[in-house]
Legacy VTK file of the C-alpha trace (Angstrom):
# vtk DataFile Version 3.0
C-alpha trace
ASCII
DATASET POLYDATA
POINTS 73 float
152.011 117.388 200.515
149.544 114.747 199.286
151.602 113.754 196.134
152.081 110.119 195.759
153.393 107.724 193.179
150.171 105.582 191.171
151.006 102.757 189.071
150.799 103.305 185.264
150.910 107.514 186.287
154.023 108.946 184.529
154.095 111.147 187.315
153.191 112.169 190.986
149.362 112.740 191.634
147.960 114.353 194.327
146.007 111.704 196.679
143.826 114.489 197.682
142.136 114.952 194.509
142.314 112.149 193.412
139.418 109.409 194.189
140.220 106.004 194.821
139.287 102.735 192.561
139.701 98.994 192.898
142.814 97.854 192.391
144.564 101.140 192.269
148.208 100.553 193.476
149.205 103.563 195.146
152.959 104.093 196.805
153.362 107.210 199.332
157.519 106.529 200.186
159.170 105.929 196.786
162.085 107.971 195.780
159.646 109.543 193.010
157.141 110.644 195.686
159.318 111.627 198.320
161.095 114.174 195.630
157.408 115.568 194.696
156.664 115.987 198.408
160.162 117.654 198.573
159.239 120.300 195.948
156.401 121.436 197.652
157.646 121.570 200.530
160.306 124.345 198.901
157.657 125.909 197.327
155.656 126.540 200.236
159.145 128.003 202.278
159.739 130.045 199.282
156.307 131.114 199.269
155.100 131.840 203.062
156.270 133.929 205.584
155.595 131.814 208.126
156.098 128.801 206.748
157.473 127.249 209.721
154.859 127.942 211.933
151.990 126.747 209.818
153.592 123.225 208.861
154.261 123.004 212.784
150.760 123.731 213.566
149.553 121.280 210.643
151.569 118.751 212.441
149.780 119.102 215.669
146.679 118.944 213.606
147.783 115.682 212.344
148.635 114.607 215.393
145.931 114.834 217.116
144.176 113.687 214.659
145.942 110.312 213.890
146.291 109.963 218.332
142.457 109.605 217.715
141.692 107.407 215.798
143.986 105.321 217.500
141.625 105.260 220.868
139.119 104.605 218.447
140.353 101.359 217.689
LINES 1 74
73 0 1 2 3 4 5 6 7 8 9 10 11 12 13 14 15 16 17 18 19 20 21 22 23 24 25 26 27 28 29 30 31 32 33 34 35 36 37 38 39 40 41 42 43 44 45 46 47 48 49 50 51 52 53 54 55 56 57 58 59 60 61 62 63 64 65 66 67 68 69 70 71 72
């Protein structure tokens, strides 16, 4: 779910793997993203059993996570 759009990429990387550098432009919500994000999204329904509960529990995870860093601040 980490694909995102980099400038001068012809196509989706995935942010995870991917270290950043100075001046990198990097767009997460671009029609060419979004469609990446999509396709693994399918893959992993098509794929898993439980699907549903897993991306459910990776959104608490997130969450949580995200609600945080936000005291944090």
């Amino acid at each position: 779910m980490c694909l995102v759009e980099v400038e001068k990429s012809p196509k989706p990387v995935a942010s995870c793997a991917m270290p950043a550098m100075p001046g990198m432009k990097i767009k997460t919500n671009t029609l060419i993203a979004n469609k990446a994000q999509e396709g693994v999204m399918e893959f992993f329904m098509i794929r898993e059993e439980n699907v549903i509960c897993r991306i459910s529990l990776w959104h608490l995870d997130l969450t949580a996570a995200v609600s945080l860093r936000l005291r944090d601040l």
